[in-house]
C-alpha positions as CSV (number, residue, x, y, z in Angstrom):
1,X,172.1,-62.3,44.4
2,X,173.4,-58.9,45.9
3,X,172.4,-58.8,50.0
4,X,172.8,-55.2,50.4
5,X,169.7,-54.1,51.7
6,X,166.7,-52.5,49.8
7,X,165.9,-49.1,49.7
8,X,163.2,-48.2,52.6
9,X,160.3,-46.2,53.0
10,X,162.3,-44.5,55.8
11,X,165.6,-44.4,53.5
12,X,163.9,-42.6,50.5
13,X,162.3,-40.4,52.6
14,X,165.1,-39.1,54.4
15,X,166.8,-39.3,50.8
16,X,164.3,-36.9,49.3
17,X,164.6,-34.3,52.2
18,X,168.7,-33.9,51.5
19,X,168.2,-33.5,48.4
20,X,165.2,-31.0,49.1
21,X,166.6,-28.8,51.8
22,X,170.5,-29.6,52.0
23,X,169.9,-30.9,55.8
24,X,173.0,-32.8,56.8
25,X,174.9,-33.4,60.2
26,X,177.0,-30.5,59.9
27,X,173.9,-28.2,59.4
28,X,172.3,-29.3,62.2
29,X,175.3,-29.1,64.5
30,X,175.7,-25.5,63.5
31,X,171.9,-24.6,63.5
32,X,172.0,-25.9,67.5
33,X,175.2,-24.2,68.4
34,X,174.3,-21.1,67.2
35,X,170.7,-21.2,68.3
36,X,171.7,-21.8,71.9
37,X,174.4,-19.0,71.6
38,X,171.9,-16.8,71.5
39,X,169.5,-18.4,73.6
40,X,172.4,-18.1,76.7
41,X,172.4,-13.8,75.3
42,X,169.2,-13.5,75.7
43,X,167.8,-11.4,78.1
44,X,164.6,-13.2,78.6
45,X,165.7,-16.8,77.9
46,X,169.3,-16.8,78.8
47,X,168.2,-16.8,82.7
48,X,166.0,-19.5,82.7
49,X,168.3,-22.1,80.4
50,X,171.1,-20.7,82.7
51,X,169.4,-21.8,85.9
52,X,168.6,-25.1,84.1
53,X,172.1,-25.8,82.6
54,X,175.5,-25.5,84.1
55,X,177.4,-27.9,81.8
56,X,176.2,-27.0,78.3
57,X,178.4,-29.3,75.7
58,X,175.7,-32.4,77.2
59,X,172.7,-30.3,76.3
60,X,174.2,-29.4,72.7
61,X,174.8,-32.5,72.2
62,X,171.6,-33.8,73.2
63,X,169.4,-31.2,71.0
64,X,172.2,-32.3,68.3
65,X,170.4,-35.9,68.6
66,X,167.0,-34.4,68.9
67,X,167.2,-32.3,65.5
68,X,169.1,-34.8,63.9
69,X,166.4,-37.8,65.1
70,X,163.5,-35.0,63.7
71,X,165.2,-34.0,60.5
72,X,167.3,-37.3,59.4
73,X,165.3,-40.2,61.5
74,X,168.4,-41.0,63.2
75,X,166.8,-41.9,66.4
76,X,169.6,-40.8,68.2
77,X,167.1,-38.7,70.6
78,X,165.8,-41.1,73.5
79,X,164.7,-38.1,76.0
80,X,160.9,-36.7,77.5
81,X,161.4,-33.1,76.2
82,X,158.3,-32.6,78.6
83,X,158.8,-33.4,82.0
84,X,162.1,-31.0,81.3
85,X,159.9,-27.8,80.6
86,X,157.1,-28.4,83.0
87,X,159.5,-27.6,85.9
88,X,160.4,-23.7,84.9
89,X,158.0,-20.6,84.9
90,X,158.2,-20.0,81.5
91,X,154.7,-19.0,79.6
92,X,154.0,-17.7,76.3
93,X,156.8,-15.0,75.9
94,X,159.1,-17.2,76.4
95,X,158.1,-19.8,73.3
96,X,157.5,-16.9,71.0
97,X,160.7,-15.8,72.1
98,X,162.5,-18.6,71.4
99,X,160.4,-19.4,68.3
100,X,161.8,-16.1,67.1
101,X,165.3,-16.7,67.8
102,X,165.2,-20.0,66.1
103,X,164.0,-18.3,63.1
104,X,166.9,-16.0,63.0
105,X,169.1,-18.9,63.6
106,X,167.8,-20.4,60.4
107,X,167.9,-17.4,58.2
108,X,171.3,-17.1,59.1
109,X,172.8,-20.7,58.7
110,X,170.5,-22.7,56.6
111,X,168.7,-23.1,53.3
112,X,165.6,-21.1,52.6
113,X,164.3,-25.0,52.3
114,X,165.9,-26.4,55.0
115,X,165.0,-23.3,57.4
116,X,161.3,-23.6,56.5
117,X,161.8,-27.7,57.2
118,X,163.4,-26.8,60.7
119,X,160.5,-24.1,61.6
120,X,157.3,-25.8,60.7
121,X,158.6,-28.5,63.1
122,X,160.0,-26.4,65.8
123,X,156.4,-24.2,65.8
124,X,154.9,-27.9,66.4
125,X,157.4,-28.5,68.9
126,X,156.8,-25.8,70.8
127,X,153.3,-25.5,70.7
128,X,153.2,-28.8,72.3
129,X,155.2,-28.5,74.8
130,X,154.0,-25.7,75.9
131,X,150.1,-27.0,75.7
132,X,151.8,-29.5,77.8
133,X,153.0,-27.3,80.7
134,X,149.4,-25.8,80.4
135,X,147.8,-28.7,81.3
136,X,150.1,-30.1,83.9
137,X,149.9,-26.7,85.4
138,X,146.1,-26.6,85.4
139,X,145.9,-30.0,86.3
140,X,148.5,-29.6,89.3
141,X,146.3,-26.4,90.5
142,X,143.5,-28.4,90.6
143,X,144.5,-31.4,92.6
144,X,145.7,-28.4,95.1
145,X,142.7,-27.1,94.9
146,X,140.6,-30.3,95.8
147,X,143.4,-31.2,98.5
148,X,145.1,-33.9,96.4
């Protein structure tokens, strides 16, 4: 009897959105390097990332595992994306902004399929998050304002 090990939910899935959208390592390497390129450019978002991160090939690598853990299930990603963002002053400009350079980023170095994969989920994303800082905010301003 062969022991190799069946195909998995998980498996096909993952399977299926290859052979969809062409995602592989390689894509999402190049999707994160250049995203952040421009991110560092930019004039609204290159400050605040630069204030956050002085050593950047750790951060790369670390959105590397977080696209790769969204797109491919690796599970390579083990961080709290939130607790990172609720720190900065950064509002809604600053997710549309870098909704709208991730965009670009896709355009440029993915598949139509794989870029409308990557920003369905990075819209999610960042609408979480940044309901997240909203509410930590409001909540924070609040126990202030009742002396807690």
């Amino acid at each position: 009897m062969d022991q190799t090990a069946a195909a998995t939910p998980q498996s096909a899935t993952i399977a299926e959105r290859v052979a969809k959208t062409g995602i592989d390592e390689a894509m999402i390497e190049a999707l994160v390097r250049n995203f952040y390129g421009k991110i560092r450019d930019d004039a609204l978002l290159g400050p605040v990332f630069g204030a956050a991160i002085t050593d950047w090939e750790p951060h790369l690598q670390k959105m590397i595992d977080f696209w790769s853990s969204v797109a491919l299930l690796t599970h390579r990603y083990d961080g709290r994306p939130l607790p990172a963002h609720v720190r900065f002053d950064i509002g809604p400009a600053h997710f549309e902004r870098w909704l709208e350079l991730f965009r670009e980023t896709t355009a440029e170095v993915c598949t139509p399929e794989a870029a409308a994969f990557f920003e369905d989920r990075a819209a999610n994303i960042g609408r979480s998050i940044q309901m997240g800082v909203d509410f930590f905010r409001k909540q924070a301003a609040a126990d202030a304002a009742a002396g807690r």
